[in-house]
C-alpha positions in Angstrom: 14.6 11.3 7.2 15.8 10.1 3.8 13.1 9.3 1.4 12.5 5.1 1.0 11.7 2.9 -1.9 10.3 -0.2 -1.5 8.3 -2.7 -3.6 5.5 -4.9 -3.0 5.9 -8.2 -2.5 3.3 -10.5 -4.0 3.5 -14.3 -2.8 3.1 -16.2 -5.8 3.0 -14.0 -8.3 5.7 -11.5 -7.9 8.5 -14.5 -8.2 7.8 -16.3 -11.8 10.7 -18.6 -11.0 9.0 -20.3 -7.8 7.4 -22.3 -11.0 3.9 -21.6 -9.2 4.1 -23.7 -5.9 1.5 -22.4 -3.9 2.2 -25.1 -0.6 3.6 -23.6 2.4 7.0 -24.4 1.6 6.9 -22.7 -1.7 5.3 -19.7 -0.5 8.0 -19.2 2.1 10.5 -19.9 -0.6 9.0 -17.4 -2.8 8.9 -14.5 0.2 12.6 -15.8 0.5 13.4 -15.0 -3.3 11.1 -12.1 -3.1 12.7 -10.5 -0.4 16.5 -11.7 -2.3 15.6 -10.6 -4.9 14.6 -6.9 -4.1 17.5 -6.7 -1.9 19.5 -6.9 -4.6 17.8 -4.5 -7.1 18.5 -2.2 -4.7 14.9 -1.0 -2.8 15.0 0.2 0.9 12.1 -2.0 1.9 9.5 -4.4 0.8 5.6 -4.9 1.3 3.9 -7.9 2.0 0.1 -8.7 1.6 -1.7 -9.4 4.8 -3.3 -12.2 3.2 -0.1 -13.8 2.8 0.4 -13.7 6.8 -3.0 -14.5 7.9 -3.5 -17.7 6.0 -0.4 -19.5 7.8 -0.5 -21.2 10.6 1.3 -20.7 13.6 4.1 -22.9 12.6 3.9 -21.8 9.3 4.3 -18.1 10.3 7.3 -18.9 12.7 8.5 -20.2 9.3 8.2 -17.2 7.2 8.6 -14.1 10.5 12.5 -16.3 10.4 12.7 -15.9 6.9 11.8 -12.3 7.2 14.3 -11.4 10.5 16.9 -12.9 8.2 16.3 -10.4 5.7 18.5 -7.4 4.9 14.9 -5.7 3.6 12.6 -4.4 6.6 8.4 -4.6 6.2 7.2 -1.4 7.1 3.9 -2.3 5.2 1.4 -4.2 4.4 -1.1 -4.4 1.6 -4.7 -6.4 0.7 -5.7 -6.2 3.9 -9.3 -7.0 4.4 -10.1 -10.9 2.5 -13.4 -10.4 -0.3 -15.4 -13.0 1.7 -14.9 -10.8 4.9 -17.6 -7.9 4.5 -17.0 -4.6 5.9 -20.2 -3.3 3.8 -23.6 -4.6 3.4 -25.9 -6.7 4.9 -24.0 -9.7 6.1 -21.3 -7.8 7.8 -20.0 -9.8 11.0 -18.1 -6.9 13.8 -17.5 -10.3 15.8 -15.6 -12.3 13.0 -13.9 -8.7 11.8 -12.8 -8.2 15.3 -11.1 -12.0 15.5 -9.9 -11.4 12.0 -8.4 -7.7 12.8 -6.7 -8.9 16.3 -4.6 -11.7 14.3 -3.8 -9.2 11.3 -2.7 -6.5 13.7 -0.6 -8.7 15.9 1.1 -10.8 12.5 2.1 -7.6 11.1 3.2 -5.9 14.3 5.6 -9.4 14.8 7.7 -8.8 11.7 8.5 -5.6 12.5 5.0 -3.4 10.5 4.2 -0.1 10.9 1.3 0.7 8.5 -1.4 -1.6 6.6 -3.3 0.1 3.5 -6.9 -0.4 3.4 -7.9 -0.8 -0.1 -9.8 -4.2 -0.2 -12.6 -3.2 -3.1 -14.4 -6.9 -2.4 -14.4 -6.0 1.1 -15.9 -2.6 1.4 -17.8 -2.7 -2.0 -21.6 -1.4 -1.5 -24.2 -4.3 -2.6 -26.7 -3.8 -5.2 -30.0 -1.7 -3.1 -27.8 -1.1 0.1 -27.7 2.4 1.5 -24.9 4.6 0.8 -25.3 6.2 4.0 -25.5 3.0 6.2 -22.6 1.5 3.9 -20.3 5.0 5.2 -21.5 4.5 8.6 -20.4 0.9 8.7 -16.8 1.9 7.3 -16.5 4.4 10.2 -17.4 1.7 12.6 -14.8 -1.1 11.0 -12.2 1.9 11.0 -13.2 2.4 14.7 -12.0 -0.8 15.4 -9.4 -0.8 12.9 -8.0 2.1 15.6 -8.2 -0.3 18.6 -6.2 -2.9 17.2 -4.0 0.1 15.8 -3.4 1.7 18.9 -2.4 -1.8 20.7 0.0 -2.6 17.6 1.4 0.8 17.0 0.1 0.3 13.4 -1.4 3.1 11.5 -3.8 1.9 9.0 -4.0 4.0 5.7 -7.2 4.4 3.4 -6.9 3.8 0.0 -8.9 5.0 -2.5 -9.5 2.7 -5.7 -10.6 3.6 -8.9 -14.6 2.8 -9.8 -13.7 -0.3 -11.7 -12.4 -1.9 -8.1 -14.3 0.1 -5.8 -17.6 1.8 -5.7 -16.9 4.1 -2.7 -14.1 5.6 -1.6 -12.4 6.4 -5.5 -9.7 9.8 -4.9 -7.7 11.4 -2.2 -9.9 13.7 -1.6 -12.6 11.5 -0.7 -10.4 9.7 1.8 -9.1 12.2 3.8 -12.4 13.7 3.8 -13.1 10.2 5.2 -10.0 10.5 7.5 -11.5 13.5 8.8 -14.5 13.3 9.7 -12.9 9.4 12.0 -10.4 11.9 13.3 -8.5 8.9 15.0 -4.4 9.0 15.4 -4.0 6.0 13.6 -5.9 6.2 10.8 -4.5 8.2 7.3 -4.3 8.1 4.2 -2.4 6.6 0.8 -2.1 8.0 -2.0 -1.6 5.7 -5.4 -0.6 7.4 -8.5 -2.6 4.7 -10.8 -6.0 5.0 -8.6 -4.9 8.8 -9.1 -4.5 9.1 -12.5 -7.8 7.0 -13.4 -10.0 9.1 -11.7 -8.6 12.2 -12.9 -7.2 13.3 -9.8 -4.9 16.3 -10.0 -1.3 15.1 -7.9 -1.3 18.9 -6.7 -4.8 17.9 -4.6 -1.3 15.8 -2.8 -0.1 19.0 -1.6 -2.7 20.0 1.6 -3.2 16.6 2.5 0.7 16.6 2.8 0.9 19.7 5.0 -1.9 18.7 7.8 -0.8 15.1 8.1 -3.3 12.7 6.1 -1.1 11.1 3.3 1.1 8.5 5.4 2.0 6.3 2.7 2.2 6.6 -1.1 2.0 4.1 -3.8 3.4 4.6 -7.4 2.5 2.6 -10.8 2.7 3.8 -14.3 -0.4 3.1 -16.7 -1.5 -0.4 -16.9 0.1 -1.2 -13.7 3.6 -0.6 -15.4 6.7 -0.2 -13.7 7.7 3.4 -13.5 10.3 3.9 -16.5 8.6 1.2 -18.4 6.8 3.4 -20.8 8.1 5.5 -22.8 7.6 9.5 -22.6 4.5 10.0 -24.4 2.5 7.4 -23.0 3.6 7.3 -19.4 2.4 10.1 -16.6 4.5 12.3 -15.6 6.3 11.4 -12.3 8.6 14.3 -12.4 5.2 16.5 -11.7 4.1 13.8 -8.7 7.6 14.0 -7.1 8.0 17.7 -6.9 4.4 18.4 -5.2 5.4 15.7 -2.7 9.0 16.9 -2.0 7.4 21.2 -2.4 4.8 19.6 0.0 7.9 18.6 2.6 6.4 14.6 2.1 8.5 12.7 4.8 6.7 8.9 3.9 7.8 5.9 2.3 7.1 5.2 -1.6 6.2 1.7 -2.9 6.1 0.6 -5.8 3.0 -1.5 -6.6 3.2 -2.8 -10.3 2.7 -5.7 -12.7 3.9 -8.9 -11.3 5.3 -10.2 -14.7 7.6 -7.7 -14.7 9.2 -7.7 -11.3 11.9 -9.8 -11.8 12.5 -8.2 -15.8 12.6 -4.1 -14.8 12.3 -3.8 -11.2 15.9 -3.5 -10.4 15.5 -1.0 -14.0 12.9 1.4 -12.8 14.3 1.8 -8.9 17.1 3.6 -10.9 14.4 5.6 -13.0 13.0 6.2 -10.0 15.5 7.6 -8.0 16.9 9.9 -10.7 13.8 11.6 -11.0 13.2 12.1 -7.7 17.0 13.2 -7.1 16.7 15.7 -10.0 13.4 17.2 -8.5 14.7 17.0 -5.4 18.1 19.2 -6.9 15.9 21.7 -9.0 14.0 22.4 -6.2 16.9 22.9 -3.4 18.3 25.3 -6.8 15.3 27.3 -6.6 15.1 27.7 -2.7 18.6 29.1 -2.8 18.0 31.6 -5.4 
């Protein structure tokens, strides 16, 4: 399978010239000119927030799944999957609402065609102030439980990521996750990896390379510092990509990459970067075939 880009898609934000119309309309205007609009830069795929599709109405998603079958891009994957106001953590976690909430977010994203959904949501899993560490774990195993119920009826794999500890207090690397991953040991739950989570927390991108090899990293975000576009910085101040692509390609990666940036600068360098993209992971890609055949 040939390597995809895609980008993520975020209603509202990622399409500046929607002029900020956050009705129903505009919002499936702005997935229209999202979707357009990424087409045309050239990306494989796009993802979509969950949000985006659970907050419609059924009417309202008929609207935008039409929008979306109309589309040359597919949506493999979806992103901010769990709302803040829903708790997976703490004391006022609700399995019942989580359960209604995770049956309609499964079933949306299975309609337009999904595959995967990350789990990051910070808000959602965040430990409260005093609340055990241990019972705060346990709970996460029990909402990933579910999480494989609704997976397994979907045919959606649901990938943990890890955030850095400015959005998340649990959870923060790779290794943590699949350590996570592990210990679940359900078929459809992984793992994502993000360079910008990655390069925050000081996380080596070789750690990339056994969680490759026995099947945990399913899905793998990229973003330069700051939430830049890859290609947007220049040399000295962006991280090295070159070094991320060759441990996933060494590592036989056979995933989708998404890019997951700034939203100012979709429209400006997306189309830009995709090309910076896709040279370096060509030019990996042809060093490393060199090498093999030596």
């Amino acid at each position: 399978m040939q390597t995809e880009f895609g980008c993520c898609l975020i209603i509202g934000s990622f399409v500046p010239q929607s002029n900020g119309d956050n009705s129903i309309k505009g919002k499936v205007t702005q997935l229209q000119e999202g979707l357009d609009l990424l087409a045309e830069n050239g990306y494989d795929f796009a993802e979509l927030t969950v949000q985006f599709l659970t907050q419609l109405t059924d009417e309202e998603f008929q609207q935008a799944k039409k929008v979306i079958q109309q589309s040359p891009l597919d949506i493999p994957v979806c992103n901010s999957f769990i709302p803040p106001q829903l708790k997976v953590v703490g004391p006022t976690v609700s399995f019942a609402d989580l359960d209604t909430y995770l049956e309609l977010a499964m079933k949306r994203v299975h309609e337009i065609g999904g595959k995967q959904i990350v789990f990051g949501s910070g808000g959602a899993r965040n430990i409260p102030e005093e609340f055990s560490t241990a019972e705060a774990y346990e709970q996460i195993t029990q909402f990933l439980s579910r999480c494989e119920t609704y997976g397994a009826k979907y045919g959606i794999t649901i990938a943990i990521e890890p955030l850095n500890k400015a959005e998340s207090n649990i959870i923060n690397t790779v290794k943590e996750a699949i350590s996570l991953a592990e210990e679940v040991n359900l078929p459809h739950i992984k793992v994502l990896a993000d360079s910008y989570h990655m390069d925050l927390e000081n996380e080596s991108f070789t750690f990339l390379t056994q969680g490759i090899k026995d099947g945990w990293i399913s899905h793998v975000h990229i973003s330069d510092r700051n939430r830049r576009f890859p290609g947007e910085l220049n040399e000295e101040e962006s991280m090295d990509f070159s070094k991320l692509f060759l441990v996933l390609q060494e590592a036989k990666y056979k995933g989708r990459i998404s890019a997951e940036c700034n939203a100012a600068s979709l429209v400006e360098v997306s189309a830009q970067s995709l090309q910076f993209v896709k040279n370096t992971w060509f030019a990996q890609e042809e060093g490393l075939t060199n090498v093999q055949s030596d």
